[in-house]
SERO-4910 file (N, C-alpha, C, O; in steps of 0.05 Angstrom, whole numbers):
BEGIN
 pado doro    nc1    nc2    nc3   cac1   cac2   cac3    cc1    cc2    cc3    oc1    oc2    oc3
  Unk    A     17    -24      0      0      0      0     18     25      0     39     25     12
  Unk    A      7     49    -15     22     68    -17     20     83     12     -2     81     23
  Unk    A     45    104     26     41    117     46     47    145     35     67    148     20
  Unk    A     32    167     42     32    193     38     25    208     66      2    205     76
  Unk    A     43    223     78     45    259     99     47    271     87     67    275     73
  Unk    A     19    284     86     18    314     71     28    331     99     13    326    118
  Unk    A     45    345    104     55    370    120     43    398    112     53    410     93
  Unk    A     23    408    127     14    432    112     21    453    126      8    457    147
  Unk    A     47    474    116     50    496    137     33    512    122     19    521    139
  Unk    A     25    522    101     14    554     94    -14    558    106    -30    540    110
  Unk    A    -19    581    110    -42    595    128    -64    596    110    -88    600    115
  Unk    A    -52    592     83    -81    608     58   -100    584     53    -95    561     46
  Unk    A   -121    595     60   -140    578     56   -147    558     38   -157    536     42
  Unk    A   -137    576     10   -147    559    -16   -130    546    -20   -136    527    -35
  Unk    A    -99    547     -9    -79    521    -10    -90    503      1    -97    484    -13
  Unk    A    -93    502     23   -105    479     58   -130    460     37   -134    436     41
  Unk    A   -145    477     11   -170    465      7   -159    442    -17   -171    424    -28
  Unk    A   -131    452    -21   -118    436    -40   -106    408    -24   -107    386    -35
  Unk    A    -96    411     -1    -87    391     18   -108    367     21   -104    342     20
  Unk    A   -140    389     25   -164    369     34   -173    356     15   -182    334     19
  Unk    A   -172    369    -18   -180    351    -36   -157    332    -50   -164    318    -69
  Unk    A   -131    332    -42   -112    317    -51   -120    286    -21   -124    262    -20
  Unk    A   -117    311     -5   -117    275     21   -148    262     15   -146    239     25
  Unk    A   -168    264      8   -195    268     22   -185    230    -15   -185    205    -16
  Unk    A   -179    256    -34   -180    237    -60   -154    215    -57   -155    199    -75
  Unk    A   -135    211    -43   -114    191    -50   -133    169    -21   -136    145    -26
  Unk    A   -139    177     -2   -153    161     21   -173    136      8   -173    112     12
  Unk    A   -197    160    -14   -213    149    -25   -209    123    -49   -227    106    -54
  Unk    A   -184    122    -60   -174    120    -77   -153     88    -60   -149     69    -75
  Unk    A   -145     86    -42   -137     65    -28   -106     72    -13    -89     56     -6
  Unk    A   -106     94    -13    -78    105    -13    -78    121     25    -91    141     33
  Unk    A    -58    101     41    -52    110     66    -42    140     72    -19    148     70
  Unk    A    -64    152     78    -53    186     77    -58    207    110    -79    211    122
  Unk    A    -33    216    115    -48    226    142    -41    257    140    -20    264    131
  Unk    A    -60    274    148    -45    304    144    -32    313    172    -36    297    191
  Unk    A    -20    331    177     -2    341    197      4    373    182     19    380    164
  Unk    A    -13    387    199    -17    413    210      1    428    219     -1    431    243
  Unk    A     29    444    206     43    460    215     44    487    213     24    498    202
  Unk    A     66    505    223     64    533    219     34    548    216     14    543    229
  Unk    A     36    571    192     13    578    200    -19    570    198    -41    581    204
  Unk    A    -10    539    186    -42    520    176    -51    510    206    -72    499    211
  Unk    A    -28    518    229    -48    512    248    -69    527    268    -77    525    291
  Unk    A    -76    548    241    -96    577    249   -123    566    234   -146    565    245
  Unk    A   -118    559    209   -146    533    198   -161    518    207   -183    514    196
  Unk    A   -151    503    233   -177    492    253   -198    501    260   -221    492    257
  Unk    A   -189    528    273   -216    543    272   -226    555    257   -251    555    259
  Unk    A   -216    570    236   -222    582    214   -241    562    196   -260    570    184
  Unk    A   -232    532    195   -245    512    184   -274    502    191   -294    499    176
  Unk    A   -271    500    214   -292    498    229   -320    514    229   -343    510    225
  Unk    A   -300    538    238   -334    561    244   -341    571    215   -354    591    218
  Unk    A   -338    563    188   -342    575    174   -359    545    164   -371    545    142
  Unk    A   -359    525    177   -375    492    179   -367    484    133   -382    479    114
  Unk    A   -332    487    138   -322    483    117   -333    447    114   -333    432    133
  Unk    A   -341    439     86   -359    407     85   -326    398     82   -319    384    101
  Unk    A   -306    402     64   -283    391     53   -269    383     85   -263    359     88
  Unk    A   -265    395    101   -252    396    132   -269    368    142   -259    346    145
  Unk    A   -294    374    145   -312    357    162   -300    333    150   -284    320    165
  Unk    A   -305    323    123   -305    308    116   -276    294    117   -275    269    120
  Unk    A   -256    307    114   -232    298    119   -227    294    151   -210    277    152
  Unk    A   -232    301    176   -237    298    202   -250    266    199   -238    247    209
  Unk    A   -274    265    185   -282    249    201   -281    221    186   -291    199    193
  Unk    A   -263    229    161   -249    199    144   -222    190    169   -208    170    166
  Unk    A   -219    210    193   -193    212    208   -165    214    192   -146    199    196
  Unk    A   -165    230    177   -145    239    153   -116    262    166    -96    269    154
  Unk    A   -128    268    201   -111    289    207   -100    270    229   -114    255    243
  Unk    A    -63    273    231    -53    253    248    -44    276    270    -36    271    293
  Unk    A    -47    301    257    -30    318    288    -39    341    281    -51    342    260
  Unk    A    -35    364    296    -32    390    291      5    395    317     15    381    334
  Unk    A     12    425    302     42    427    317     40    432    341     18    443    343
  Unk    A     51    430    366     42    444    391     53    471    395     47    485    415
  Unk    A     69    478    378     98    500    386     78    522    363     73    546    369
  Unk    A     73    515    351     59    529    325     36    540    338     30    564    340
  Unk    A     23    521    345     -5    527    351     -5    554    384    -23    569    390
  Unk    A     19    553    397     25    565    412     31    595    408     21    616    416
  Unk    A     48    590    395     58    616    376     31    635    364     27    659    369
  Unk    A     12    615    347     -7    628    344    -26    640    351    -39    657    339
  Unk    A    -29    630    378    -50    631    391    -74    618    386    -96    629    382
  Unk    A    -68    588    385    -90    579    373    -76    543    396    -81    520    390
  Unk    A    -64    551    413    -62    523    421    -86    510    435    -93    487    430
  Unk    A   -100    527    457   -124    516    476   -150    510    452   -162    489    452
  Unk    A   -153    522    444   -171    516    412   -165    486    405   -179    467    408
  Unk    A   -136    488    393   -138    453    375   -120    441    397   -100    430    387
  Unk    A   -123    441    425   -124    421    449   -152    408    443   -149    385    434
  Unk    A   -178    417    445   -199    416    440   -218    417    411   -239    428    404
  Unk    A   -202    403    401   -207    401    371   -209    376    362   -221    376    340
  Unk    A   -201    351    371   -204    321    370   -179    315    346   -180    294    334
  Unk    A   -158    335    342   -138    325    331   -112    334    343   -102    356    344
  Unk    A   -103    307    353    -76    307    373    -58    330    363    -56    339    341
  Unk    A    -46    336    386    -24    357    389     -3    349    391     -2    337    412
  Unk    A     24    348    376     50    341    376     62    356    379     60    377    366
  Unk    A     82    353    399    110    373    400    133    354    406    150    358    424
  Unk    A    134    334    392    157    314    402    185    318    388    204    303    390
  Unk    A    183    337    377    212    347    370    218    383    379    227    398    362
  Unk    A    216    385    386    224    417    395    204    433    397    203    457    393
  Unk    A    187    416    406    155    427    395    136    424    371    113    432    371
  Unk    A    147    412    353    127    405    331    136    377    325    154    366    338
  Unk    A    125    365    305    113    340    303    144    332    280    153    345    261
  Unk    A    148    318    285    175    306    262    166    288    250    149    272    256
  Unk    A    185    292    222    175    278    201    187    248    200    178    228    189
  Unk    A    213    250    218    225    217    220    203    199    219    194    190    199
  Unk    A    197    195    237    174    172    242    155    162    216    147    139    211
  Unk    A    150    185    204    136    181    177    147    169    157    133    153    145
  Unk    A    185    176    147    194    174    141    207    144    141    217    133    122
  Unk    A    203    132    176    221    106    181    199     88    171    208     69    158
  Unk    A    173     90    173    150     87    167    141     73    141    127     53    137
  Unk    A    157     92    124    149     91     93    132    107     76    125    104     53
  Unk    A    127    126     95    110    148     83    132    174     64    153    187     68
  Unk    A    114    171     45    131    197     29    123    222     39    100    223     49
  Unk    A    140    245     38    129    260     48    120    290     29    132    297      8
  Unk    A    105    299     38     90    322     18     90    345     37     78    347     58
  Unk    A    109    364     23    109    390     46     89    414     22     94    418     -1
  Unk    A     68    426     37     48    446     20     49    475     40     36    495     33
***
């Protein structure tokens, strides 16, 4: 089976919707895909949310998101938010989520 980490640092919306229809379509398609939420994409939880984005929902609840950053989400002001967001918080490398594991894994990785 193929493995794909999409890593999404950018903040812009209409990129993030490119992330959700790339993961939402390789998932569908039979393809092992997890996203991981960095830099400023970890301001999109809520932005995703309260605007009751269907592409988000739907990728949430295929469980398509493996983390958001903890150091990021800090920085932003957006950590107590996606504490409470039902997608885990990583800071196992200096605060954000590392790509080793993905990597030892077999996952290719996709930085957006």
């Amino acid at each position: 089976m193929d493995k794909v980490a999409i890593f999404a640092f950018r903040g812009d919306p209409t990129c993030f919707v490119h992330v959700l229809l790339n993961s939402i379509d390789m998932k569908e398609k039979g393809i092992d895909v997890r996203v991981i939420l960095e830099g400023e994409a970890v301001r999109l939880i809520k932005e995703m949310r309260e605007s009751d984005n269907k592409l988000f929902g739907k990728a949430f609840d295929m469980g398509l998101f493996d983390s958001v950053c903890k150091g990021c989400s800090a920085k932003f002001g957006v950590l107590e938010y996606n504490l409470g967001s039902g997608i885990p918080v990583n800071g196992d490398m200096s605060g954000h989520p590392p790509m080793e594991p993905y990597i030892r894994q077999g996952y290719s990785i996709i930085t957006l």
